[in-house]
C-alpha positions as CSV (number, residue, x, y, z in Angstrom):
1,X,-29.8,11.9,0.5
2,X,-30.5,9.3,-2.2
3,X,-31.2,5.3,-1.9
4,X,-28.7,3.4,-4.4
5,X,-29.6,-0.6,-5.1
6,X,-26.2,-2.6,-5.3
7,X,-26.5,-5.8,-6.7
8,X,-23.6,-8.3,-5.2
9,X,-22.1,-11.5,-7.8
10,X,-19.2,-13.9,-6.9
11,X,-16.5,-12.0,-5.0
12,X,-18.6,-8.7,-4.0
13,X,-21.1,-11.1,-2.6
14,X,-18.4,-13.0,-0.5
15,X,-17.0,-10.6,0.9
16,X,-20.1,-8.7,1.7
17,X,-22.0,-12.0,2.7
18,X,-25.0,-10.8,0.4
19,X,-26.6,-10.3,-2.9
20,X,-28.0,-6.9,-2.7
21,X,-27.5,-4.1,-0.6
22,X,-29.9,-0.5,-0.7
23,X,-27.5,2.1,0.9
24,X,-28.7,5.9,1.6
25,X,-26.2,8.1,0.7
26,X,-25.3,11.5,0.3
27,X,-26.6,13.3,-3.1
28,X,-23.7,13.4,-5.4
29,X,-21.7,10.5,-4.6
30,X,-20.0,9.2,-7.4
31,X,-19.0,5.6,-8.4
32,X,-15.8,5.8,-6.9
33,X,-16.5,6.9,-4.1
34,X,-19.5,4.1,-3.8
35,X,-16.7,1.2,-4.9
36,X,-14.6,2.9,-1.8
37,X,-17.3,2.8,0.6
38,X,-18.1,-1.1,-0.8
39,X,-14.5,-1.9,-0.3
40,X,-14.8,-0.6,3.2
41,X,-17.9,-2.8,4.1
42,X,-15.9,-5.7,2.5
43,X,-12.8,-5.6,5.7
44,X,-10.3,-6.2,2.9
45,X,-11.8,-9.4,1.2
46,X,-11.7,-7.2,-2.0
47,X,-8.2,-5.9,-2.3
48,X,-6.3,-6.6,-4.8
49,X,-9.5,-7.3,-7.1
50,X,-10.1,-5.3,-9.8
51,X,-14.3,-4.0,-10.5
52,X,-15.5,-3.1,-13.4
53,X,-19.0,-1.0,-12.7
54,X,-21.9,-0.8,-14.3
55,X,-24.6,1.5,-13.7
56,X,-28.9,0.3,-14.5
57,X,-27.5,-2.4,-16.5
58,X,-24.6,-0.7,-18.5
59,X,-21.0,-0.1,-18.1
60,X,-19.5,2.8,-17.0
61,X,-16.3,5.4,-16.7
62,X,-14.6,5.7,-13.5
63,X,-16.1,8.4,-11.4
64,X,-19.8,8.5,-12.5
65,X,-22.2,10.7,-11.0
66,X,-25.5,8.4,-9.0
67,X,-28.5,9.8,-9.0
68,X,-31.5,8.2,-6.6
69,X,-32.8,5.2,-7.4
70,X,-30.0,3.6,-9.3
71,X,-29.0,0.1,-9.2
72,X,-24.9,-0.3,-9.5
73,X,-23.4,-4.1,-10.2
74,X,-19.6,-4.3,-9.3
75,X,-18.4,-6.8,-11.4
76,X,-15.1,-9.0,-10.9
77,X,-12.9,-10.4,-13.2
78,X,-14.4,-13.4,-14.7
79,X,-13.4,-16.5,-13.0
80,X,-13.0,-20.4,-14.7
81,X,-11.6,-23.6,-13.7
């Protein structure tokens, strides 16, 4: 098992009705698979959205390995009006 910080702007923190989350999860999980679990916790307020995802402070391919202690952003489209 492994602890992952998730750090929560604009829409992610909407829909998840926070700004940071520590999850424990299994060893190995990839980014992916963390943005399907988000989506999950998020009851549909993120479909349809797009994330880009970065990884201790830097952007990253899809489906990159997590290691403990790593804080991932999921960032949305930038928004204006």
């Amino acid at each position: 098992m492994m602890k992952i910080k998730i750090k929560c702007f604009s829409q992610v923190k909407y829909a998840l009705e926070t700004d940071e989350l520590i999850l424990e999860l299994e060893s190995g999980i990839t980014t992916d698979a963390l943005q399907n679990v988000i989506r999950e916790k998020a009851n549909g307020k993120l479909d349809g959205i797009s994330l880009r995802v970065a990884v201790n402070q830097k952007y990253v391919k899809a489906n990159t390995n997590l290691k403990d202690g790593d804080e991932v952003v999921f960032i949305p489209p930038v928004q204006g009006g």
